[in-house]
N, C-alpha and C positions, 0 to 999 in steps of 0.2 A: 293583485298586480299593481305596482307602482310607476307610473309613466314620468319623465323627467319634463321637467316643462321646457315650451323652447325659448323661456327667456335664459337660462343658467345654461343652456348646450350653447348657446351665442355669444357668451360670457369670456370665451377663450381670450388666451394672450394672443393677442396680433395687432401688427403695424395697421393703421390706414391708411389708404391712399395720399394724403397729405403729409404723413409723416415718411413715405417713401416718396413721394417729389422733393419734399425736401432735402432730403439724403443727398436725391439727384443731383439738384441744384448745386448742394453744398460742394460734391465731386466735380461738378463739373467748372467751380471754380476754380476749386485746390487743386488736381491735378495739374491745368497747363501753367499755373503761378510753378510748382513744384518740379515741373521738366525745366524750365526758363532759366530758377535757379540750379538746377544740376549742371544745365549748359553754361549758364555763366560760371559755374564754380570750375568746369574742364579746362573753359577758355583761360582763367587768373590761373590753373595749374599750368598748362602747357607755355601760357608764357612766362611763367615765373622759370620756368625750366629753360625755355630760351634763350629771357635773360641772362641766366647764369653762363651758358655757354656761350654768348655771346662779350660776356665779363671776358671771360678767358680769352678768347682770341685777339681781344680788344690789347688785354695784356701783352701778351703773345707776341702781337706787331707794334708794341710800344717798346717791347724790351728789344728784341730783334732791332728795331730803328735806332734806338738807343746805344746799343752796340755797336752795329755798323756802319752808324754814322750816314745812314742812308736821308736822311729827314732834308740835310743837305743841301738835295737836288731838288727841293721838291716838292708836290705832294703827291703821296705814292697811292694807289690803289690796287685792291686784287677783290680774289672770291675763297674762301673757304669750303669748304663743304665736308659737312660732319654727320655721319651716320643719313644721309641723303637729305637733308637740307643746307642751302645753298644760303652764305651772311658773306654779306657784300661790305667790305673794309676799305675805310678810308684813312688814311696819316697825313698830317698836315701840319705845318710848325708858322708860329708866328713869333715876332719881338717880345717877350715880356718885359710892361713898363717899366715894373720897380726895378729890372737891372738891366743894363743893355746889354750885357753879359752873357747874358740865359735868355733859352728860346722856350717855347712854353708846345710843345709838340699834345697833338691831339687824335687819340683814334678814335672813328668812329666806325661801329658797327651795324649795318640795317638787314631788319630779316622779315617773312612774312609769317606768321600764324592765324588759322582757318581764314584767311582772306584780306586778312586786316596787316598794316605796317606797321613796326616798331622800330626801335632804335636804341641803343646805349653807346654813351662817350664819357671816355676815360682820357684822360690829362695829365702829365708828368712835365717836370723842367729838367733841363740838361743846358751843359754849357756849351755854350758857341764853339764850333770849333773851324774859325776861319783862320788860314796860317797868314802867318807873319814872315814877311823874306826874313827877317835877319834873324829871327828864331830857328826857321826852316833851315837857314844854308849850316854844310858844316864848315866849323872854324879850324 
């Protein structure tokens, strides 16, 4: 009979206790580094999205003002709401220097995402349209 000795049956493949804290260790850094960036990466998705849709209505009440001549009076405000969030618009016209001519109209857009405020503004010129009597009357 041949008996195996017990230095070669203790001989097996396995981790130590040091190389499994380690492990630990190592997970327990990477992990919440790794949720952080998931979460930042949701947050630059979701407002890249808002952005965009916030481009648009920007547009939207620049072309609309533009058209109707509404800039005018004023400056106008409202609220949007698009698939249940709520972008709060502003249009606003000032002189532009380089012509007295043209007014320089501005909307702006503010919305909230997970908590946080943002904002885009979009800018166009259009020409004054203040009347003149004697252009006005007819001849």
């Amino acid at each position: 009979m041949k008996f195996e000795s017990p230095t070669n049956s203790c001989r097996r493949s396995a981790y130590t206790l040091i190389e499994v804290l380690a492990a630990l260790l190592l997970l327990a850094i990477v992990i919440p580094v790794a949720l952080e960036a998931l979460d930042t990466a949701s947050l630059a998705g979701d407002v890249a999205a808002r952005k965009g849709e916030a481009a648009r209505i920007a547009e939207d009440e620049l072309n609309q003002s533009v058209i109707t001549t509404n800039w005018n009076f004023g400056t106008q405000t409202g609220t949007m709401n698009d698939g249940g969030r709520a972008f709060n618009w502003t249009v606003s016209s000032e002189s532009w220097p380089q012509d007295s001519v043209m007014e320089l109209l501005t909307a702006q857009v503010r919305f909230s995402v997970q908590g946080r405020n943002y904002s885009v503004q979009l800018s166009t010129l259009a020409e004054s349209q203040t009347l003149n009597p004697t252009t006005a009357s007819m001849q």
